[in-house]
N, C-alpha and C positions, 0 to 999 in steps of 0.2 A: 677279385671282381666282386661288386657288390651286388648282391642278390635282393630284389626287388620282390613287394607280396604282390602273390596270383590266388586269383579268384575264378573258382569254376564257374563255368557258365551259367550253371544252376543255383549258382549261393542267391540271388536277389529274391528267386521262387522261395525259396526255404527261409532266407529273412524274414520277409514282407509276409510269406504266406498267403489267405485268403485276397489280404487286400490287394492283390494284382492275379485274383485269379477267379476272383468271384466277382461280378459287376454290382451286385447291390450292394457287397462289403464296400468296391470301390468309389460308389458314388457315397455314402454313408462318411467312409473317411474325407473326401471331397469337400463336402458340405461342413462337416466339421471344424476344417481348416479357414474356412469363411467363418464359422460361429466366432473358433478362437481369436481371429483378426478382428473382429467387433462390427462385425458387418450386421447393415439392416436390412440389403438385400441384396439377394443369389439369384444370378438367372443362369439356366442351363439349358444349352443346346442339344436334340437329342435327334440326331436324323435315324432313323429303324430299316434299317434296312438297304440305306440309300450311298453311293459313292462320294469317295472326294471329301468333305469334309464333317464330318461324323459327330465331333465333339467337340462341346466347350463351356466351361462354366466361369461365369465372372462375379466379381463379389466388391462391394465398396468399402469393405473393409481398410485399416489402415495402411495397408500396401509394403511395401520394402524396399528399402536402398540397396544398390547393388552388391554394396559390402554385407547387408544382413543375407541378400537372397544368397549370395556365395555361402557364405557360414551354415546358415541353415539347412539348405537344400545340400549340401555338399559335406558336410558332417553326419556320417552313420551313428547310429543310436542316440540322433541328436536330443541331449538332456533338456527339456522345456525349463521344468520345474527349477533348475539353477541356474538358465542362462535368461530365463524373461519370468519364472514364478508361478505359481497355481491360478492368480486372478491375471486377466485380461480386462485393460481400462479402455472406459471407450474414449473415441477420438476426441477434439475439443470441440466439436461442434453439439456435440451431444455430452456434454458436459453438466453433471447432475443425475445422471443415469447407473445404475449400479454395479460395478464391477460385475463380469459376468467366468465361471468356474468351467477354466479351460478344458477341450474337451483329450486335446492331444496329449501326448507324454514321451514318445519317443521318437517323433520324427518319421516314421513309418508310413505314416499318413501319406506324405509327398509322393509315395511310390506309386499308389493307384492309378494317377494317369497314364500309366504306364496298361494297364487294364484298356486303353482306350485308344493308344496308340506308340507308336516307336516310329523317330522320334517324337517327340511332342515339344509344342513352344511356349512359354511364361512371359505373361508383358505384367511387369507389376513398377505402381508410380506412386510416388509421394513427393511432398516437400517441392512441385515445383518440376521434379527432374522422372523423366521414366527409363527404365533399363528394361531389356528384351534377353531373353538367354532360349536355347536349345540344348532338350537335355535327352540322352539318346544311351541305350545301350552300347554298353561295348565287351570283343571278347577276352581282352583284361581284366577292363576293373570292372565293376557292378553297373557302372555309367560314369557319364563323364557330360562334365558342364560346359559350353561355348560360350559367349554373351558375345551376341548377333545384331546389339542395336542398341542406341542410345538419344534422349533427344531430350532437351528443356524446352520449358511451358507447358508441360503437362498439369492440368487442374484439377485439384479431386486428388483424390486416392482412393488404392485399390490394386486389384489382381488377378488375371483373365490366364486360361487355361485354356490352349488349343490342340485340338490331336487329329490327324487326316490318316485316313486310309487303316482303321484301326477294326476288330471284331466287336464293337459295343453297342452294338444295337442288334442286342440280345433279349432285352426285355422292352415292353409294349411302353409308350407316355402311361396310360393310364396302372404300368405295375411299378414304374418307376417313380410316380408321384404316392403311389400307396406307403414305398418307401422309406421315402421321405419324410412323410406325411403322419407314420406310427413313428416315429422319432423328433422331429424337428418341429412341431409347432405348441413344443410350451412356453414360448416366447412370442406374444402377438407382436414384437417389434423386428421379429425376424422373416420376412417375406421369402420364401423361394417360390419362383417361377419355372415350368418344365414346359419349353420351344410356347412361351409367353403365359401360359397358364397358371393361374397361381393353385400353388399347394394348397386347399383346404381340408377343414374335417370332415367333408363329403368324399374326398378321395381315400378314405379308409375305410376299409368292406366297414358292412354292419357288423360280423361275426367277427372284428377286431374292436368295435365301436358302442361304446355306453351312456345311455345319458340321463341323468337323475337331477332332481328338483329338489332342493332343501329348503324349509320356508322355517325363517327365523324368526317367531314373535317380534311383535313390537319392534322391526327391523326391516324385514325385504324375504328375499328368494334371491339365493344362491343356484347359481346352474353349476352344474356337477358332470367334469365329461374324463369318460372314462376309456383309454388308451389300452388297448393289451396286443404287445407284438407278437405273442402266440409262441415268441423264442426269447429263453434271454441273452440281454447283447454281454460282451466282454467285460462292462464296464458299467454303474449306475449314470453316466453320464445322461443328460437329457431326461431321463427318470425320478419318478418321483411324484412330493406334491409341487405344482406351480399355482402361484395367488396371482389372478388377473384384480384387476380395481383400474376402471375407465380405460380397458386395452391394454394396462399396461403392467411387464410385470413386476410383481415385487419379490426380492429379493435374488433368492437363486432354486431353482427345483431342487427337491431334494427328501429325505425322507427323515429327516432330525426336523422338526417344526419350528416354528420360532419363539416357542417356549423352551426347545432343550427336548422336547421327548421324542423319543426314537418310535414312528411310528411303524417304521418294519428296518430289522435288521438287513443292513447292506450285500453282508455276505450270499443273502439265500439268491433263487433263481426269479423269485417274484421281485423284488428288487430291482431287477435287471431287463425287467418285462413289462412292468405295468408305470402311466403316466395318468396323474391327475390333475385336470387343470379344474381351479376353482376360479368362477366369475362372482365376483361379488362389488359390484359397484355401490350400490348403500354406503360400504364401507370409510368411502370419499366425504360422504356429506355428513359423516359423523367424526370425521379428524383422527379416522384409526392408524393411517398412512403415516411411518415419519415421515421427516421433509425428504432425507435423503433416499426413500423409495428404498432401504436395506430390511424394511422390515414392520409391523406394526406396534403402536401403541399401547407397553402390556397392560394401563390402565385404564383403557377404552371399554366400557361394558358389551357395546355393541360387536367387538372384536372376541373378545373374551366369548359371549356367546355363541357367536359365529362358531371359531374356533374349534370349541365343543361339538357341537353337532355335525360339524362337517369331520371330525375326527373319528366319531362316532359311525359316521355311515359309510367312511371310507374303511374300517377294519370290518363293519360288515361286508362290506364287496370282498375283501381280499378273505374273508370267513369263507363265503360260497365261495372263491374260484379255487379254492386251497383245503376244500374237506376233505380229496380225496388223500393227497397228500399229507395232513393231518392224521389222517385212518391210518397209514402207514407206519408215520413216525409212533403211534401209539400202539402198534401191534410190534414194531420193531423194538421198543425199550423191554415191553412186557416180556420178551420171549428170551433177550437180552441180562434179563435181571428176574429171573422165574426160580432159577435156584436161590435167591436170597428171598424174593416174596413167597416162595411156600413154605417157609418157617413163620412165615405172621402168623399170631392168630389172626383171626375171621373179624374180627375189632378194628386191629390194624390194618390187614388187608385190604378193606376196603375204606379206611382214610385215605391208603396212599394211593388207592388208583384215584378216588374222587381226586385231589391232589395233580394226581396228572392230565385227569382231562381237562382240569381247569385253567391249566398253566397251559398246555397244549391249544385249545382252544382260545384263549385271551389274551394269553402271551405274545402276540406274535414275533415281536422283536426278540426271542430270545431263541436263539439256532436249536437243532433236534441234540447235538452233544451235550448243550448246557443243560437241558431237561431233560438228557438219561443220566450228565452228572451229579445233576441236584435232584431227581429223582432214587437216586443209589444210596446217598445221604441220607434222606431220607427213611430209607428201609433201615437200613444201619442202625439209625438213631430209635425206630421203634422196636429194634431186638435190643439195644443197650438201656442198662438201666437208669439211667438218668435221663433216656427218651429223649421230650423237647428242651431239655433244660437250657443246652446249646442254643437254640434256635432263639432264645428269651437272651441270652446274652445278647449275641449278634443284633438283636434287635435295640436292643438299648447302646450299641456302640454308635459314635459319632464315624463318619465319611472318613476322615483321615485314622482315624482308630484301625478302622476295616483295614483302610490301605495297609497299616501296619503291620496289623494281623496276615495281610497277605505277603508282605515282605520277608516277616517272622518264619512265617510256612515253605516258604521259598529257599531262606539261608538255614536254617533248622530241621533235623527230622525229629518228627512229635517228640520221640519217645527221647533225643539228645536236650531241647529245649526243658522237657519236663525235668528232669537230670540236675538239669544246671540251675533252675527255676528252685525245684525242690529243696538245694541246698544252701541258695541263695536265703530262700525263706527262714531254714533251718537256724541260718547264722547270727540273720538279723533278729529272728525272735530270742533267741538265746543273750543276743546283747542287751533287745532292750529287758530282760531277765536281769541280768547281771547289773544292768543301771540301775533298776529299781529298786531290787535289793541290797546292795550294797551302799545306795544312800539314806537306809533306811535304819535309824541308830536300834529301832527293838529287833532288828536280826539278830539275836544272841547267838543261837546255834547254828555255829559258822560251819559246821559240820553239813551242813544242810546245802551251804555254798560249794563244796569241795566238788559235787558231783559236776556242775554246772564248769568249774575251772576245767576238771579233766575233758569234758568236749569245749574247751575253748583254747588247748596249746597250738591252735593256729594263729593266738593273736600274737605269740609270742616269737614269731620269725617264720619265714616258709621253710624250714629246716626239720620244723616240727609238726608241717603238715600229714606229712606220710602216717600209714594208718599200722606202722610198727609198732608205734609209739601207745603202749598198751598198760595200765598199773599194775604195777610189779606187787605182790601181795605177799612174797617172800623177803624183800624190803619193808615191806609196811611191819610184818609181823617183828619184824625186829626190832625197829622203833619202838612198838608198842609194848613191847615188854621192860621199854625205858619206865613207863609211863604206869602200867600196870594197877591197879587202882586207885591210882591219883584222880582218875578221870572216868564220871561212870560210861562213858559214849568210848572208849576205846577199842570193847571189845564188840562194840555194836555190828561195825562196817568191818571188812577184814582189807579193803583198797586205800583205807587211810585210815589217820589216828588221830585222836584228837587230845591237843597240848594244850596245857596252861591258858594260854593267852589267844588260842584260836587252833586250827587243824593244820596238815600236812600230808601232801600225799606225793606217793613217787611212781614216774611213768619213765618206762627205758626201752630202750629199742637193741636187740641183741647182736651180739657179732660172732662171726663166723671164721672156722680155723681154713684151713687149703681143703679140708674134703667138703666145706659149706655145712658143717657140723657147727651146732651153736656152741660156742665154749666160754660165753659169758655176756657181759654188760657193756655196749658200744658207748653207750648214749643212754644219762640220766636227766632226767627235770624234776627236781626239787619246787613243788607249788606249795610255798607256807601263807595261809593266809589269816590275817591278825583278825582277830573280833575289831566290831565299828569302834571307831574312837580313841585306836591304840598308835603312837604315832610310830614308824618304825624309827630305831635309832642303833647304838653299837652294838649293844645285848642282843635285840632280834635281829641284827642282820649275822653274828655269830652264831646263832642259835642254828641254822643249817648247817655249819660246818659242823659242828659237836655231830649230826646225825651221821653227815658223808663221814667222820674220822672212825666214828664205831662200826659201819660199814665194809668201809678198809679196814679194821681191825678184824671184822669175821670174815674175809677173803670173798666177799661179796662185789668187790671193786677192783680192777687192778691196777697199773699204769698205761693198761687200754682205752680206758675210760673216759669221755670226757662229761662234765657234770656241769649242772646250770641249773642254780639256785635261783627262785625269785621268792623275793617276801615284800605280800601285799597286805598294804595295809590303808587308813581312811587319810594317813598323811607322813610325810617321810621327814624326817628331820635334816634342815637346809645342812649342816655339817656333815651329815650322812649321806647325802644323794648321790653319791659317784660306787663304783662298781670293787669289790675285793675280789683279789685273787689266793687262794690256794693252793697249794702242791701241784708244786713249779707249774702253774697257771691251767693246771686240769682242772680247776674249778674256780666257778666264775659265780660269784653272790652280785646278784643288782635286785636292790629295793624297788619298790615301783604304788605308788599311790593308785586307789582304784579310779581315781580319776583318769589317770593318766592310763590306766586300763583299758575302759573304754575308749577312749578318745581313740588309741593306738587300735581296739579293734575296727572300731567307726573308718576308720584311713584305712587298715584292709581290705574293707571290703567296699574298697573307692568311694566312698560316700554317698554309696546306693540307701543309708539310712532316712537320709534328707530327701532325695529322691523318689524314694519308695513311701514316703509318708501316708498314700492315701491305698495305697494294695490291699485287697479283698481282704487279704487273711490277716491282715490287722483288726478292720472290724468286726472281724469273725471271732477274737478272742478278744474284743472287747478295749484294745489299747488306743489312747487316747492319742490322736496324730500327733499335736504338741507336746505332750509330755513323751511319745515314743522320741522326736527328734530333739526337743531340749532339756530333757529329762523331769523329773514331778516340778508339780509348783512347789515354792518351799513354802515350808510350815512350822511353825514356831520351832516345835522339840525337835526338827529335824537337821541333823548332823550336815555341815558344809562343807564343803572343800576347796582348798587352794585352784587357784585357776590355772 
């Protein structure tokens, strides 16, 4: 048997919530429902007291076909925002008028008349045709939809709510237009009526009600009215600033300007509370208005002005309603962050508080978390010794820079990125080292190079990354008593020797017997590298093996062993360029041109060299971008090399 969902009698209460159990929530969502259909105007019936038929609000909005009213009304947590979008367009008769920023989002709304009555009846018509539905609790489901009536020739559009014999005449006409009234009139093109009354800004006590005179040189007087619900609502919906110009408004209320600046952040509770309607008609007879009423002119001076000063007096208004508040948030960081501000000195101390009242006070768009987090920062940075140095970067970086940097800090922890950063740098400056001096024909003492090769056997394979890989100095010394005063730099260095026609040095990585006892030589690299100018050919690519064979001759090698020879030099000889092998191929000779040196390091390290061109710490050591990425200009005496 298939088992069907049940629904306690209570889930609609617990749903909906307030709006089917508060009346002023429920007329509020009501009215709402009229804003988002694009209605110009709401009339609401309000009998107080009286029997028989209690309630009804009608709205000319764009109305519903029976197929949307089904859908909507009959779909729980019905999704707005993907089934009709965030803007609501108005009808075509009002065509040129500005999309207006729906107030609903989850369908919820529909439940309040539920607040007014059980059941309650919906007559909504468009296109010609009007459909009637009765929509009534039930002890199943949450409720349940009939459609009671139907009829063509209906004219207009729109959507009337009726409810008989319900508890809603609870509150007075005159607290029900107060309602209304601190909400719903930032839009002079929105009329509500309560039992035929219209909604004015006289039905809002004075002690919710503000009104200011801004006078604009060379311009006019702005009226300045000022809204405060005394609670904040759920939502910034209806809040904000609204631009009146000839009655009418522009754009959409809100608290982002129509320059982009956020004049109070959304999150807080002021946000949520307070409405400013600016009347500025001047602004008609100077062409600030676009055509399409979305916004003003940003190159209008008389706008631009305006703008200004009314931006100006509105952060003063919300300065006094929000000092006390403010007082707060600045005793709360203090007391919050006291074990780091009592290590300031008496210097910094009292930067960073200046610091906060400033921010606290001016800031208002930026929440009390951001100004104890950039406040914290701050203390931080005046105990480190580098201070504001930070602060002077960040400032010089570009918007997307930032973003980066905050992506950075996101997939990174400091101390992993610096890590990576560090050795990245490490690499790159070492190569271009190894470029400049190696095409550099008055290098003589190649000796001088050797040390640079031994931190560079990572160009030479990832095999020789690992950090085993250490110069063998008991190998060296044995070479060098080949050598022995042939060479006065032999006995200079003891991690390598320096031969004939340039130096050599040996790096090994050790191997271990079954109890992890080292019992000799895993892994050799043979780095010979020629003086500028020497081309390698038979003789130098032999000349490691003659080392590795003396080697194995004093039992310093065994058939453990594997060996890798490389001799670099300014150019290889085209019949030499391929690889020998050695006792039964434990040793492996490959020539390698310093060209092809770098190049091979460059491809390591992905081509972060070309990349990287313009990094601080380049011109911190004074390396030329171009010549770090395509190495010096050439110069006459200067030694070239194959491509």
């Amino acid at each position: 048997m298939q088992q069907s969902v049940l629904f306690d009698e209570r889930f609609l209460e617990r749903h909906a919530g307030p709006i089917i159990s508060d009346p002023a929530v429920a007329i509020v969502e009501l009215v709402a429902n009229a804003w988002d259909a694009w209605a110009t105007r709401v009339e609401v019936v309000w009998r107080e007291g009286a029997k028989g038929l209690l309630f009804s609000i009608r709205d000319n909005g764009k109305g519903l076909t029976a197929d949307q009213f089904r859908r909507r009304w009959g779909t729980l947590d019905y999704n707005r925002l993907t089934e009709e979008g965030e803007l609501s367009e108005p009808p075509p008769e009002l065509d040129g008028y500005s999309l207006r920023k729906a107030y609903g989002r989850n369908g919820r709304g529909r439940h309040a008349a539920f607040r007014f009555g059980n059941p309650y009846e919906v007559r909504t018509w468009r296109d010609g045709r009007e459909a009637r539905f009765e929509v009534s609790r039930d002890p199943v489901l949450p409720f349940k939809i009939e459609q009671i009536g139907a009829r063509d020739g209906a004219s207009g559009h729109g959507t009337e709510i009726v409810a008989e014999g319900g508890a809603g005449g609870v509150l007075s006409d005159q607290s029900l237009r107060e309602v209304i009234g601190t909400r719903f009139l930032s839009d002079p093109n929105f009329l509500v009526t309560v039992n035929g009354t219209q909604v004015t800004f006289e039905d809002v006590p004075s002690g919710k009600l503000r009104r200011e005179t801004i006078e604009v040189p060379e311009f006019g007087s702005v009226n300045l009215t000022v809204i405060d619900t005394l609670r904040a609502d759920k939502t910034t919906r209806q809040h904000g600033i609204a631009w009146w110009v000839d009655n009418r408004l522009v754009g959409s209320p809100g608290w982002v300007g129509f320059d982009h600046e956020r004049i109070l952040d959304g999150r807080t509770a002021e946000a949520k509370r307070f409405i400013f309607i600016v009347q500025a008609d001047f602004l008609s007879t100077h062409n600030a208005v676009l055509t399409d009423w979305t916004g003003f002119n940003p190159n209008i001076s008389a706008w631009l002005t305006t703008r200004n000063l009314v931006h100006n007096k509105i952060r003063e208004v919300l300065a006094e309603v929000t000092s006390e508040r403010r007082k707060e948030t600045k005793e709360a960081i203090r007391a919050h962050l006291s074990t780091t501000i009592r290590k300031l000195p008496p210097l910094g101390r009292d930067r960073w508080s200046t610091f906060l009242d400033t921010v606290v006070d001016q800031c208002t768009s930026i929440s009390p978390t951001e100004v104890e987090q950039v406040a914290e920062i701050l203390a931080k940075l005046e105990l480190s010794q580098s201070q504001y140095g930070l602060i002077q970067q960040l400032h010089e970086m570009k918007p997307g820079e930032l973003d980066d940097l905050n992506k950075l800090l996101a997939d990174w922890s400091l101390r992993a990125a610096k890590l990576a950063l560090d050795e990245i740098q490490s690499r790159l400056s070492l190569i271009a080292e190894l470029d400049e001096k190696l095409r550099d024909p008055a290098v003589y003492e190649v000796g001088d190079l050797q040390p640079l090769f031994e931190r560079s056997l990572w160009v030479f394979g990832p095999e020789f990354e690992s950090l085993e890989f250490t110069s063998n100095r008991g190998m060296t010394e044995v070479i060098a008593k080949l050598f022995a005063g042939k060479q006065k730099g032999s006995l200079q260095r003891p991690d390598f020797v320096i031969v004939p026609d340039g130096s050599v040095g040996f790096y090994s990585r050790d191997s271990h017997d079954a109890g992890h006892d080292v019992d000799g030589v895993a892994r050799l690299v043979v780095a010979e590298i020629k003086r500028p100018g020497v081309t390698i050919g038979a003789d130098e690519k032999a000349q490691p093996w003659r080392y590795v064979k003396e080697l194995i001759e004093k039992g310093l090698l065994t058939k453990a062993a594997t060996i890798t020879c490389y001799v670099l030099g300014s150019q290889v000889d085209p019949a030499e360029s391929g690889d020998d092998r050695r006792w039964d191929d434990r040793v492996l000779i490959r020539p390698m041109s310093y060209n092809t040196f770098v190049r091979r390091a460059e491809k390591r390290m992905l081509g972060l060299r070309d990349k990287l061109r313009d990094a601080p710490f380049l011109r911190e050591v004074g390396l030329d971008a171009d010549e770090f990425v395509h190495g010096p200009r050439s110069r006459p005496t200067e030694l070239q090399f194959e491509a």
